[in-house]
C-alpha positions in Angstrom: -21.7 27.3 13.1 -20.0 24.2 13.9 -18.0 22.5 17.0 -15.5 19.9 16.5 -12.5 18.7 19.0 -10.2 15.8 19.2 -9.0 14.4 22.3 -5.0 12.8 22.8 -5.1 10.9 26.2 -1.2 10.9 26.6 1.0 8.5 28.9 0.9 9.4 32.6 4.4 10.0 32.4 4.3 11.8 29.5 6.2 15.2 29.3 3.3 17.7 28.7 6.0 20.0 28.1 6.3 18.7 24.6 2.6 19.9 23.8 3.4 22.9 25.1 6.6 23.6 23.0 4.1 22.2 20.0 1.8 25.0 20.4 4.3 27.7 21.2 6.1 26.6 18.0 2.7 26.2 15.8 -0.2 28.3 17.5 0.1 31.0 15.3 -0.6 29.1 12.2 -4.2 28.8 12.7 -4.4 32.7 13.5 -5.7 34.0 10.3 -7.9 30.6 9.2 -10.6 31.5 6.8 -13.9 30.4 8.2 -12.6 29.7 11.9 -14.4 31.5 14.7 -11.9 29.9 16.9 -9.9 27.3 17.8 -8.4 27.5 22.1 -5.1 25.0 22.4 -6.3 23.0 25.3 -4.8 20.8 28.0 -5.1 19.1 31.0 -2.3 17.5 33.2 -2.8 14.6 35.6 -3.2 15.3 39.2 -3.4 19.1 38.2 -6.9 20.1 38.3 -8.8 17.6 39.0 -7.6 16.2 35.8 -7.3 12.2 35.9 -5.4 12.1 32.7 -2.7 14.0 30.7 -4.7 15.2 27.6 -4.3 17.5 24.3 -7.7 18.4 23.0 -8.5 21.7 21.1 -11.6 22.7 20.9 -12.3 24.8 17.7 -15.7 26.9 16.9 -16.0 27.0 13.1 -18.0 30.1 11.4 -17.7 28.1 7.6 -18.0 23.8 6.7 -16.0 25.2 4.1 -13.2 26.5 6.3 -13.2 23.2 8.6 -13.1 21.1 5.8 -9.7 23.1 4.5 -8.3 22.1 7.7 -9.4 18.9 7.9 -8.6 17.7 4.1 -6.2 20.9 2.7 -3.2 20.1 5.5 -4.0 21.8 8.9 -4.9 18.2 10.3 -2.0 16.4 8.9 0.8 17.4 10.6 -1.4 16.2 13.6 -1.9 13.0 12.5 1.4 12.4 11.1 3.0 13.2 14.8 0.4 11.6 17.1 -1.9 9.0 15.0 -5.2 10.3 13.1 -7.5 10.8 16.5 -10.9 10.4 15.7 -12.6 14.1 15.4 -16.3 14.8 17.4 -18.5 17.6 15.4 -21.5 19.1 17.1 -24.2 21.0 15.2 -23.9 25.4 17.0 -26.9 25.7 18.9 -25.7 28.9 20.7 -23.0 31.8 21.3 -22.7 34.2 23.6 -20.1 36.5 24.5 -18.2 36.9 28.2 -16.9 40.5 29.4 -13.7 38.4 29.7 -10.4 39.5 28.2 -8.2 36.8 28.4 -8.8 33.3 28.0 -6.9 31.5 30.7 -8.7 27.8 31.4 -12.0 26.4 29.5 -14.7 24.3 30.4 -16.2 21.3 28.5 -19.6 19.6 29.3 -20.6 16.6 27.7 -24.1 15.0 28.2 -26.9 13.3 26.5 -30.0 15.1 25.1 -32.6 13.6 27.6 -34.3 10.7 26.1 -37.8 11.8 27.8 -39.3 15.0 26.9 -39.5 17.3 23.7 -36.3 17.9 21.8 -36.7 21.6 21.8 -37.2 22.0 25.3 -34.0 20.2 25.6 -32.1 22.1 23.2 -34.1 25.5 24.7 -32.4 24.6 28.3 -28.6 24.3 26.5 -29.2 27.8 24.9 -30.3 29.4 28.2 -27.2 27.8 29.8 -24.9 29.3 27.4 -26.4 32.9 28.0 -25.6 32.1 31.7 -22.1 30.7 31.5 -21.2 33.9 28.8 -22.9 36.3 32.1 -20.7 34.9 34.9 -17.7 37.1 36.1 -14.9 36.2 34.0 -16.2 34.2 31.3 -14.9 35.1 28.0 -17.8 33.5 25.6 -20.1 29.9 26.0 -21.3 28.1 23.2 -23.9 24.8 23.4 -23.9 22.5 20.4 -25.3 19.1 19.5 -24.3 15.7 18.2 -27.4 14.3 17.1 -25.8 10.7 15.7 -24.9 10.7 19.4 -27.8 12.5 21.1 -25.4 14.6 22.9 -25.0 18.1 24.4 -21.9 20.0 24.7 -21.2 23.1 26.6 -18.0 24.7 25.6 -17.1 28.3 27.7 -13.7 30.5 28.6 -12.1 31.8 31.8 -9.9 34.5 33.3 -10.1 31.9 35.6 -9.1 28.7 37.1 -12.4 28.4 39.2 -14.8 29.2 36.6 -19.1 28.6 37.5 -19.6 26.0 35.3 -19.3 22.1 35.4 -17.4 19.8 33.2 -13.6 19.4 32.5 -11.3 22.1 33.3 -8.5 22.5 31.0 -5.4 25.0 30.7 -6.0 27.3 27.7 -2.1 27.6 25.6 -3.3 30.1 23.1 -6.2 30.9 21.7 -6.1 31.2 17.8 -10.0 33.7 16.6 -9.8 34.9 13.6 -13.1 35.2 13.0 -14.6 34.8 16.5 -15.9 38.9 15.7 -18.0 37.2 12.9 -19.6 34.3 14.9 -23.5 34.5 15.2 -25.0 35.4 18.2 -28.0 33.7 20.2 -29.5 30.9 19.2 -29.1 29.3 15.5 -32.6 28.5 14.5 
């Protein structure tokens, strides 16, 4: 299991409406990916929020390297990065999923932090699997997954909402559609 996202800070002026036209238009392309878990469309819009910028950053949840890699070098990417510049693309090794009683993913939350420098690493990585369990229990929550960067030393906490006022921290974005093919076939509980 592997995490990956992108981030486009846009203008603060810029017409967010254009993103959202994008993934109306193009969503559904991504709905039958081999080897994606899935990927959720997400945005934030300045002054909406909390939200200090206008940002496009999907968030995808891969079940196969093989099935990322077709994305990333067989033509899913480039129509990306022939409209808006090649972004550079963040991968986290899964450490955990767990599934919400949710229905309908609405808003996502995304936690970035560092792995503590002090302390044993699977302590560390213990506490980001327990936190998933709990984000995935909350009322409303869809599913949570942890994952980590360890070029970076960092944690992230990915999890989906019915809800715009989910219990968990990080940045709040505005789910456009949410693209699972094979989110049925994503392991559960920690990956080691």
């Amino acid at each position: 299991m592997h995490a990956m996202q992108y981030e486009l800070t846009l203008p603060a002026d810029y017409d967010t409406g254009v993103i959202r036209d994008r993934v109306a238009r193009l969503g559904h392309l991504l709905d039958d990916w081999d080897g994606l878990g899935f990927k959720a469309y997400l945005l934030r819009e300045r002054g909406l929020r909390g939200s200090p910028v206008n940002q496009y950053a999907p968030f995808y949840l891969w079940n196969t390297v093989e099935g990322m890699n077709a994305f990333l070098w067989g033509g899913g990417f480039q129509g990306l990065s022939d409209d808006f510049g090649r972004p550079s693309v963040r991968q986290w090794t899964g450490l955990a999923y767990e599934e919400g009683a949710g229905s309908r993913a609405r808003f996502a939350v995304r936690r970035r932090r560092p792995v503590p420098v002090s302390g044993p690493l699977a302590e560390a990585v213990e506490d980001a699997v327990r936190e998933a369990r709990r984000l995935a229990a909350e009322e409303g929550a869809l599913l949570a997954a942890a994952a980590v960067d360890t070029s970076r030393w960092e944690l992230v906490h990915f999890s989906l909402w019915e809800h715009d006022t989910p219990k968990a921290d990080g940045d709040l974005f505005e789910v456009l559609h949410l693209s699972a093919p094979g989110r049925d076939r994503l392991p559960r509980g920690r990956r080691w």
